[in-house]
Structures are given as structure tokens and as C-alpha cells.
C-alpha distance (Angstrom), angle and dihedral (degrees) to the residues before:
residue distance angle dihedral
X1 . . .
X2 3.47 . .
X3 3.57 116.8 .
X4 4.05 120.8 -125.1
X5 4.15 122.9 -128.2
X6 3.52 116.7 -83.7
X7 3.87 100.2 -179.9
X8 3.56 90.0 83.8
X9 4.15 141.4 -70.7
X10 3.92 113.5 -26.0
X11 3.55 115.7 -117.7
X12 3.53 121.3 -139.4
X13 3.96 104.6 74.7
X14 3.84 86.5 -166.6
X15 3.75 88.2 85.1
X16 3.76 134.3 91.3
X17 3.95 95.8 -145.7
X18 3.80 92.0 50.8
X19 3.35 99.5 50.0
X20 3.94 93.8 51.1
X21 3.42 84.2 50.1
X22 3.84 96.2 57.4
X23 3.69 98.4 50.9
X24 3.71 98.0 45.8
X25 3.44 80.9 53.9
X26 3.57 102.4 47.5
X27 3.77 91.4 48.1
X28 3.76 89.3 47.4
X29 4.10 81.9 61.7
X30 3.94 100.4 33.3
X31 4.52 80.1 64.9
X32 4.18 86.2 40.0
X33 4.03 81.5 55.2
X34 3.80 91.9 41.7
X35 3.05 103.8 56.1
X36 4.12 103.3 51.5
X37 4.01 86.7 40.4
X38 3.53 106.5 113.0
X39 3.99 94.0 -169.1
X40 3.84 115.0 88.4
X41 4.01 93.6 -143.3
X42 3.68 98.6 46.5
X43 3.94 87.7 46.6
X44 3.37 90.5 47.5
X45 4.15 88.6 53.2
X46 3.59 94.0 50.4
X47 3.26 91.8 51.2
X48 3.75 97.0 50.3
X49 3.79 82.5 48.4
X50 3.61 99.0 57.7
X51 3.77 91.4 46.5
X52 3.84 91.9 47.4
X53 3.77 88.8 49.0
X54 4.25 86.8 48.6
X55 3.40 83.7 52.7
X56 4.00 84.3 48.8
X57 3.66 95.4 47.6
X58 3.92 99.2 56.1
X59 3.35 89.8 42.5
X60 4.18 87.3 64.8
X61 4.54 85.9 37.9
X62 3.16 88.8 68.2
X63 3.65 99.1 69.2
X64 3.72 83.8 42.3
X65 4.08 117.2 107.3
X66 3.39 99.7 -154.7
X67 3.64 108.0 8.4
X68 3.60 109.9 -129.8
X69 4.11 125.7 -130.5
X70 3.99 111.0 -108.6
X71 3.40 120.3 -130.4
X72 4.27 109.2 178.5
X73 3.85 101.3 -117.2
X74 4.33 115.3 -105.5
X75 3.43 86.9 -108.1
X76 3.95 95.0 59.7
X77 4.08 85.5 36.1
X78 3.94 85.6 60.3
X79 3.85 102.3 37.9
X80 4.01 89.2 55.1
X81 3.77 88.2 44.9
X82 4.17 83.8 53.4
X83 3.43 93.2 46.6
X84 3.92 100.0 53.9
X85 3.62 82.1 53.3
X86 3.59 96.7 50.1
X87 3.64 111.9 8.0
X88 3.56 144.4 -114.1
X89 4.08 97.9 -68.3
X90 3.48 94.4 43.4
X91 3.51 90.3 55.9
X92 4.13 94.3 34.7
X93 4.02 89.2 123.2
X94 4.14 98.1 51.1
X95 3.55 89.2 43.4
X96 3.98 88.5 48.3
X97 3.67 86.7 52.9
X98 3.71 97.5 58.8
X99 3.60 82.9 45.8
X100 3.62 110.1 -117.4
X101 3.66 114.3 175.8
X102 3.98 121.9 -134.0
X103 3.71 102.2 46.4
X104 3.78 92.5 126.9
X105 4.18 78.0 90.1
X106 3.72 88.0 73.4
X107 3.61 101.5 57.3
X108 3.44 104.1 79.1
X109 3.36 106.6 -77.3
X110 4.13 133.0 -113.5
X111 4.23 107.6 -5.2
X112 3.85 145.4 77.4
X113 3.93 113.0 -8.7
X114 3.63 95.9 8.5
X115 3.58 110.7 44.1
X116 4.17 125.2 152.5
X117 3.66 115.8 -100.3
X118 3.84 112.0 -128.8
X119 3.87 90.7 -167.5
X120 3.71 139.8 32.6
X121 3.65 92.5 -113.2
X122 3.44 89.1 56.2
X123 3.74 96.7 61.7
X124 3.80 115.8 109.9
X125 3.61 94.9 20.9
X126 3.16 100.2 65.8
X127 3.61 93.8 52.5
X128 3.83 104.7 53.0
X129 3.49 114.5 119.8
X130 4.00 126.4 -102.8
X131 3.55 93.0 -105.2
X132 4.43 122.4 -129.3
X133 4.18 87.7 103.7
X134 3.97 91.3 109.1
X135 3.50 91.8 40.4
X136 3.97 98.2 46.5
X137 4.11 87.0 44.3
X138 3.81 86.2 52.4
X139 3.68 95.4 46.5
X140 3.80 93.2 55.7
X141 3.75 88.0 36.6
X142 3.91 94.5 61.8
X143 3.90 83.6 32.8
X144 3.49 92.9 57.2
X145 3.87 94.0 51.3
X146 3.93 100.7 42.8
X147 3.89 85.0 49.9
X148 4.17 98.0 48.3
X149 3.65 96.6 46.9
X150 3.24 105.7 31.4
X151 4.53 83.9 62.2
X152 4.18 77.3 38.9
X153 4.15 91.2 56.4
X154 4.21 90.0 42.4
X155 3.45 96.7 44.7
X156 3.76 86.2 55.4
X157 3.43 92.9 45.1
X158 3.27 98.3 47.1
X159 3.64 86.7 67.0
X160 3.59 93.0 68.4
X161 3.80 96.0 -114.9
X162 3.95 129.5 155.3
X163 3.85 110.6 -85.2
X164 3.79 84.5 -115.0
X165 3.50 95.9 64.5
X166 4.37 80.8 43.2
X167 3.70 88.4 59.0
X168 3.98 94.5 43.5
X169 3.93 94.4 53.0
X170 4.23 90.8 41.8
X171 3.94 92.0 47.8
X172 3.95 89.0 47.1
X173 3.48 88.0 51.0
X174 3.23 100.8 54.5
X175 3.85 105.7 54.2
X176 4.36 88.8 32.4
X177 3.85 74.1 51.9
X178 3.60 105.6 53.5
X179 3.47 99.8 26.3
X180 3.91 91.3 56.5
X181 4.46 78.3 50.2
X182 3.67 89.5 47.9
X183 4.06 103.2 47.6
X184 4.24 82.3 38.7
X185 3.83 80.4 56.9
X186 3.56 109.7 41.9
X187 4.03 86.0 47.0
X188 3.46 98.9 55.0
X189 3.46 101.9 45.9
X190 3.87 95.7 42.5
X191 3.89 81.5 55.5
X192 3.28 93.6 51.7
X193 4.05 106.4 41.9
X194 4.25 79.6 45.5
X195 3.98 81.0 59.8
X196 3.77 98.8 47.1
X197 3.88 95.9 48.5
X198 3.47 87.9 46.8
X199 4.16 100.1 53.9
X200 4.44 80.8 36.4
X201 3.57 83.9 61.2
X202 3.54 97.1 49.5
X203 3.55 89.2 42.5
X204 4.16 88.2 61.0
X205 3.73 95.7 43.9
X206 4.09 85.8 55.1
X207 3.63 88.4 45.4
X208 4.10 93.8 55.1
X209 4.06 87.2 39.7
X210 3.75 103.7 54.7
X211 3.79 108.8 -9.9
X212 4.07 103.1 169.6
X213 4.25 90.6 49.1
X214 4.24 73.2 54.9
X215 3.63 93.6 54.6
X216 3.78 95.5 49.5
X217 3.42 90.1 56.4
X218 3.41 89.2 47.5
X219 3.75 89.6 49.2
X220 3.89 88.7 52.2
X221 3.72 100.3 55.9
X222 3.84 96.5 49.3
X223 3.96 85.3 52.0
X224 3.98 93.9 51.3
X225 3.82 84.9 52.5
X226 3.47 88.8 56.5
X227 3.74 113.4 -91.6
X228 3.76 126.2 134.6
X229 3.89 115.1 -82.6
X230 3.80 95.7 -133.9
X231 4.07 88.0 41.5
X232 3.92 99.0 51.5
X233 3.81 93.2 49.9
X234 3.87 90.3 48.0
X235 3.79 79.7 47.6
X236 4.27 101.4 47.7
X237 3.98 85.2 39.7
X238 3.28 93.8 59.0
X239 3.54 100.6 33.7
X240 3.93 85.7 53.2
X241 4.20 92.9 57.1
X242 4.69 83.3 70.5
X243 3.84 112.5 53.8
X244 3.38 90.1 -161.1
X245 3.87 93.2 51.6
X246 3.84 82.4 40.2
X247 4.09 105.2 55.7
X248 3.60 81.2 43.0
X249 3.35 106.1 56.6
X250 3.99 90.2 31.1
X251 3.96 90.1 61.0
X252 3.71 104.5 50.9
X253 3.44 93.7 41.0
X254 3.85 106.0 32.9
X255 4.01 93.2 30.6
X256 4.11 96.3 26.9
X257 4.15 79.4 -124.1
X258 3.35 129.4 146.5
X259 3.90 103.9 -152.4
X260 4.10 91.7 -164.1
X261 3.73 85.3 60.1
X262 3.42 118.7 49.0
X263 3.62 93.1 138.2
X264 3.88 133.9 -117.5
X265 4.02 120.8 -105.8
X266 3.63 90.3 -160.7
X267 3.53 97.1 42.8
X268 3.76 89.5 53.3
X269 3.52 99.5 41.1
X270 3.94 89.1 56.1
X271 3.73 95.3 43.2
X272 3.61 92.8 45.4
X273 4.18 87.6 50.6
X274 3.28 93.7 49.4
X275 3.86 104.5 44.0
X276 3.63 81.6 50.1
X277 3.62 100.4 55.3
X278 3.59 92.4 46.2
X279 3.51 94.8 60.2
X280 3.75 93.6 39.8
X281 4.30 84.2 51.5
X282 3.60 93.5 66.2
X283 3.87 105.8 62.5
X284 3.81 82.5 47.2
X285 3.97 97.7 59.1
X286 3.87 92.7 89.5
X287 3.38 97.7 61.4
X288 3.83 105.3 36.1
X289 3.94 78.5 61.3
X290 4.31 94.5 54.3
X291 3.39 102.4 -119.4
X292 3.86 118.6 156.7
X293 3.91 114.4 -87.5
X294 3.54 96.1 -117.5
X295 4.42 87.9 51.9
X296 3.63 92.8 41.6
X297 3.43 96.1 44.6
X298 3.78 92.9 53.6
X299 3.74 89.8 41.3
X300 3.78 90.0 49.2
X301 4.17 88.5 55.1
X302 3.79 89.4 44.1
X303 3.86 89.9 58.0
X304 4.00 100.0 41.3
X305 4.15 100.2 48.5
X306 4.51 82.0 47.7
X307 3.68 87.7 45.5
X308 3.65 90.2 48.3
X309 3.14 92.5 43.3
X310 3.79 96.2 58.9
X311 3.99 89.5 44.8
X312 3.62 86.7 54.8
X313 3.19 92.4 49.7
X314 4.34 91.9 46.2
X315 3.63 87.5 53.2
X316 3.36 108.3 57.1
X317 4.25 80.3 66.4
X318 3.69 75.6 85.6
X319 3.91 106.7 43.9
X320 3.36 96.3 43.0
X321 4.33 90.3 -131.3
X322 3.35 122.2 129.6
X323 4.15 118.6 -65.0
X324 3.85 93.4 -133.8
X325 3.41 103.0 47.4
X326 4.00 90.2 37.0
X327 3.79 80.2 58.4
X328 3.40 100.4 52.4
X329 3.73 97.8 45.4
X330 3.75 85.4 62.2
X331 3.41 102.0 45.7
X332 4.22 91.9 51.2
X333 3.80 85.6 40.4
X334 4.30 91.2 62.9
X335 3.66 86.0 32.2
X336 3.51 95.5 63.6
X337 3.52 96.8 31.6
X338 4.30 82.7 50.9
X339 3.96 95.9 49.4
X340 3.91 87.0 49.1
X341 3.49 97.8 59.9
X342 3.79 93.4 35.2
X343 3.61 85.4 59.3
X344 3.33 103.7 45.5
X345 3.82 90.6 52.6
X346 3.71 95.2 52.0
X347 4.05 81.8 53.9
X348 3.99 87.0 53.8
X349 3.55 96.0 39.5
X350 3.65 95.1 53.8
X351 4.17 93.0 38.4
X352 4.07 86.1 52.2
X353 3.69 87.9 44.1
């Protein structure tokens, strides 16, 4: 018998092989997920899941000639292994990326930002997130850049150096800084919006193949999240009867995607660079304007712990702790992590010297 990959999932979706592959597979990791889950519905959906995708699987053997023996890939091996360690919602994104369906169970269930639609009309907007992601990612962004060179700028002055030289190292910083943030950026989410249109795709070519075994699934994963039986299936048949309505609904609650936001790698990669740079600017100020190393120095540690402060303070929008103390926590955080390097420059400085 032929043997099946184990390297990882196939990739052209066109083909008869591949596809068997993937929902023997999936199933394979639907009973991996049902077994550890502790909560009787969502057991009971990956188990439906794995049958449905059994179901799936022989439908693709039979235009096999021989029918190969499965193996699950090492990759699938390892992510199950990961997530009996950690469990499924810690490991929500790996399992996304071998695209397990039904993951929409794992996000919180019913409530703001992710709420079950009732009615077709209703899908979509019912699902669009709560909004404060840019802001947060700009937040650490600028964060992340006052934080890394201002230590850069003290470090060098600690050495004793001119405040040329200061200004030279800071200003290098900043743009190896944010362009390292901005290539990291544009990277990643490229990677990751390549992903999503490739499991989408998948997602319509099962749709065209075998579109009501779709809308039971469907039907099963708005009942594990709490909705009537009888109601959901109304729900995933009807849903089913638009393909439009149907790859929509089918990807944020099958895939846990939002098709409307794949994310853009440019748009990331400049907001990243820029968020960066600003944050990396401000340590720098003091210098660009002349003063005297030991003045701009102090100046330059004046304005990083307040600016810390304040993001401290910004970020605990997010946590939900207390402002003040969130903003002192930052401010000793980059005042500790500022003395260090200051320190450990004046060592070099006076070793070199």
C-alpha cells in the first residue's frame, strides 16, 4: 500500500488523495480533542465532527485506486501531544492551522464580540470584534520603542561617551528598531492571511462537494454553544441555501475566521514602524536639541519613567487593574531595566577606558 505524507497537510486541495488525507486526519484529531474535553456538549461535537469528517474521508477513497494507509502527519502527532499538555484553547491557533472546524467553542462562548446570530441577517455583525486591537498593538508598539532605546541611549551614556556618539547609537536604534518590528510584522501577518485564504478555500470547495453534511456541522457547533437543537439546524439549513451567507458563517464558526479581517501585511508593517519610532523618538529629544550629556541624559530619564507612566496607565484599559498602580509598575519596570544598562555601560566605559 502506498504510504500517506507525514511531513504535514498536502497542499493542493484540487486533489482526491489530499483531501482523503485531510479528513482522516481531522477526524483522527476531532477523537484526540474528545477525549481530554471535559464538557459533555463540546465532546459530543467533536465527536460528531470526526464521524462527519469519516463520512468525508470515504467519500474522497472512493476515487482512490489503491487506497492508501493513513498515518496522522508528525506535525498533527505533536500538536495533540501539546494540547493534552495544555489544552484545547491554549492551543486554539495550531489546531486552527490544521484546520479543525468548531473552534468558535473556545472563544468564550455567547457575549460581546462574539455573540450567536439568531437570523441570517444577523450573520457577520454579530461577530465583529469589540474593537481596542489597533490601539492596544500601538500602545505596546510605541511602548516597546520608548523602552529599548531609551536602555540603548543609557547604556551608551553610561559609558561616558560624547552626546554625539549618544545621538548616533539612539537614532540607529530606532530605525534598526522598527524596521526589525516592521519586517517581523509584515511577515507574520502575510503568513497568516496566506493561511486563512487557504483553509477559506478549502472551506468553499467542501461547501460545493457536500454542502448539507456542512450544514450539520454547522448546526452542531451553534448547539454546543448553547443554542436550541431544533433552532441551529433550522439556522445551518438555511444558512446553507446562500453561499455567500454560507462561507461566511462556515468560516467564523468552523475556522474561528473572520473573512472581513484577514489582516493587512502592509498595513501592519507600517503601523508597527511607526508606533515604534515614535516611542523610540522620545528618549532622543534631548539630544537632537544639544543639551550637555549629563542634562540630556537626565532629561531623557525624566521623560521615559512619565511616558511610562502614562502607558502604564493606558494599558491597564485592557486588564481591567487599577490605572495607578498599572502605571507605576511600568514606570519601575523601565527604570530598572534603564539603571541596568546604565550601569553596565559605565562598567564598559571605564574597562575600555
Amino acid at each position: 500500500m502506498q504510504s500517506a505524507p507525514t511531513d504535514g497537510i498536502p497542499g493542493d486541495r484540487g486533489d482526491a488523495r489530499d483531501s482523503w488525507f485531510h479528513e482522516l486526519e481531522s477526524a483522527w484529531l476531532y477523537r484526540q480533542l474528545a477525549e481530554i474535553e471535559g464538557d459533555p456538549p463540546k465532546r459530543q461535537l467533536f465527536l460528531a465532527l470526526a464521524c462527519s469528517a469519516e463520512d468525508q474521508a470515504e467519500t474522497w477513497a472512493r476515487r482512490l485506486d489503491p487506497v492508501p494507509a493513513f498515518t496522522p502527519s508528525r506535525r498533527a502527532r505533536l500538536v495533540a501531544r501539546l494540547t493534552r499538555a495544555f489544552g484545547p484553547r491554549r492551543m486554539r491557533g495550531a489546531l486552527i492551522a490544521l484546520k479543525l472546524r468548531g473552534l468558535s467553542v473556545y472563544n468564550g462562548g455567547p457575549g460581546p464580540g462574539h455573540a450567536m446570530p439568531t437570523t441570517v441577517a444577523e450573520i457577520g455583525r454579530r461577530h465583529r470584534g469589540v474593537g481596542g486591537g489597533t490601539l492596544r498593538a500601538a500602545v505596546f508598539g510605541i511602548n516597546d520603542g520608548l523602552l529599548s532605546n531609551a536602555s540603548l541611549i543609557l547604556g551608551v551614556a553610561g559609558a561616558g561617551v560624547d552626546a554625539r556618539f549618544v545621538l548616533t547609537s539612539g537614532v540607529a536604534g530606532l530605525l534598526a528598531g522598527a524596521l526589525s518590528m516592521a519586517a517581523g510584522e509584515f511577515v507574520s501577518v502575510r503568513s497568516q492571511r496566506e493561511m486563512y485564504e487557504y483553509q477559506i478555500g478549502l472551506e468553499r470547495d467542501e461547501l460545493a462537494e457536500y454542502p448539507e453534511e456542512e450544514a450539520e456541522e454547522l448546526a452542531l457547533i451553534y448547539a454546543a454553544r448553547g443554542m436550541d437543537a431544533a433552532q441551529a439546524r433550522t439556522l445551518a439549513h438555511t444558512l446553507i441555501r446562500d453561499p455567500a451567507h454560507a462561507l461566511d458563517a462556515l468560516a467564523r464558526e468552523e475556522l474561528g475566521i473572520n473573512p472581513d479581517d484577514l489582516g493587512s501585511p502592509w498595513g501592519a508593517a507600517i503601523a508597527s514602524f511607526v508606533s515604534f519610532a515614535a516611542g523610540a523618538t522620545l528618549p532622543l529629544v534631548p539630544f537632537l536639541a544639544g543639551l550637555p550629556l549629563a542634562r540630556a541624559t537626565l532629561v531623557a530619564v525624566g521623560a521615559t519613567v512619565l511616558a511610562l507612566y502614562a502607558i502604564g496607565m493606558v494599558l491597564s484599559l485592557f486588564s481591567g487593574r487599577n490605572a495607578w498602580l498599572g502605571g507605576l509598575r511600568m514606570a519601575a519596570i523601565g527604570a530598572t531595566a534603564g539603571a541596568a544598562t546604565f550601569l553596565i555601560g559605565r562598567l564598559l566605559g571605564v574597562a575600555v577606558g
